[in-house]
Each structure stands twice: as C-alpha cells, then as structure tokens.
C-alpha angles and dihedrals in degrees: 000000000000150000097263084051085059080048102052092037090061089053104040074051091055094040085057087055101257126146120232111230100173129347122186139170127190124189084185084067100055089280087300125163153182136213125183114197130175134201133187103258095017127093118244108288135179128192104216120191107207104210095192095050097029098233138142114211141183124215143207130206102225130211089242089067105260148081117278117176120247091186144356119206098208094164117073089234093056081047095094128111086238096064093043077050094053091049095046085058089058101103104227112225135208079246088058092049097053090040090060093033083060091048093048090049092038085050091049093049096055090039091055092038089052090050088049087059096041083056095040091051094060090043095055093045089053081054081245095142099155083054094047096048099043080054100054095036096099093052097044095116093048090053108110115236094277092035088054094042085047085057097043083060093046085055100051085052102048083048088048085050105049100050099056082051091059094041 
C-alpha cells in the first residue's frame, strides 16, 4: 500500500462516520502506517498497514489496556479500506477479549515449552542429564509420551549420576 492508500482509507473512514484520532505514515518504516478512529457505541479501534509484512490489520483497544487484532488481511484482495470498514463495524465482546487473551497465553506456553526443549536438546547431547531434567521439569505435564519417557530416562541417569558423584 501507499501512501495515497494511507490517504483514501482516512477518508472512506471519515465517510463511515468515523473520527480520525491519529493517523501516521512512515516510509522509514517500509511505507507502514496507522489510523485511530473512534465511533459512538465502538471501542477504540485503529487499521494498521504493516508495510514489512504486507498486511492490513484491524485493531481493538482491549479492556486490559493494549492492541489485540481483530483481523489481518494477509491477501491483497482482502488489502482495501472496505474490508478493514466492514471489520471496524464488528462490535468486540468481553467474549472476544478472553478468547484472544486464551490464544495469546495458549500460543506463549508452547513457545516457551518449544524453547525448554531447544535448551534440553543441547543439554542431553552434552550428557548433562541433572541439567536436562531440572529444565524440563516445569513443562512435564505438557511432554508429549516420548518427550516424558525421554525425560524418565534422563532422570534415572542424572540420579545415576549423582550418586557415583557422591560415592
């Protein structure tokens, strides 16, 4: 999108009866840009274009006190200032907000949980098992069945270990 994009969304915006809180573009920023709006009976919202990405996005301003997407246009036919319109118009719930706060804290467990086994992987393969298992010892009930058997065995050896250390 362009800057003359930037230019006709503020106005289909203003057309839908929206009021324009901030707008900014910024060609630093791959072209990128940002519009708030407000409307009587709608939360605060913003359409974002992410140059980088190329998406369009619409935004809510949540109850908790931060942006969560409502939609991403990631194909170029769903990139119009009509589609990010039709989106504005969706009213956002309290439902809405706690099912993306769910996805949001779903999405952070497995990502931590990914980044424990990155870590554990390289411990194991370095024979350091007390170190593996104290490591994967918060996400033990989230291993899958060869994951957790993988750490059973890790176990025995740290133990094994252990106890010819102390011998």
């Amino acid at each position: 999108m362009t800057e003359e994009d930037f230019l006709r969304s503020q106005e289909v915006l203003r057309d839908a009866g929206y009021e324009i809180k901030t707008a900014g573009y910024d060609e630093q920023l791959f072209g990128s840009w940002a519009i708030e709006v407000t409307r009587a009976g709608l939360p605060r919202q913003q359409v974002v274009w992410d140059g980088k990405d190329g998406w369009l996005i619409v935004q809510a301003f949540a109850s908790n006190g931060s942006w969560m997407d409502k939609w991403i246009g990631r194909k170029k036919s769903e990139q119009t200032a009509e589609a990010a319109l039709a989106q504005l118009e969706i009213p956002v719930t309290r439902e809405w907000e706690l099912g993306i706060e769910r996805e949001r804290a779903e999405y952070w467990k497995k990502f931590q949980l990914e980044q424990a086994l990155s870590h554990a992987d390289r411990l194991w393969d370095a024979g350091c098992y007390t170190e593996y298992v104290t490591k994967l010892s918060p996400y033990r009930d989230q291993l899958s069945p060869a994951q957790l058997k993988r750490f059973q065995i890790g176990q025995k050896r740290a133990d094994a270990t252990n106890q010819s250390s102390s011998s």
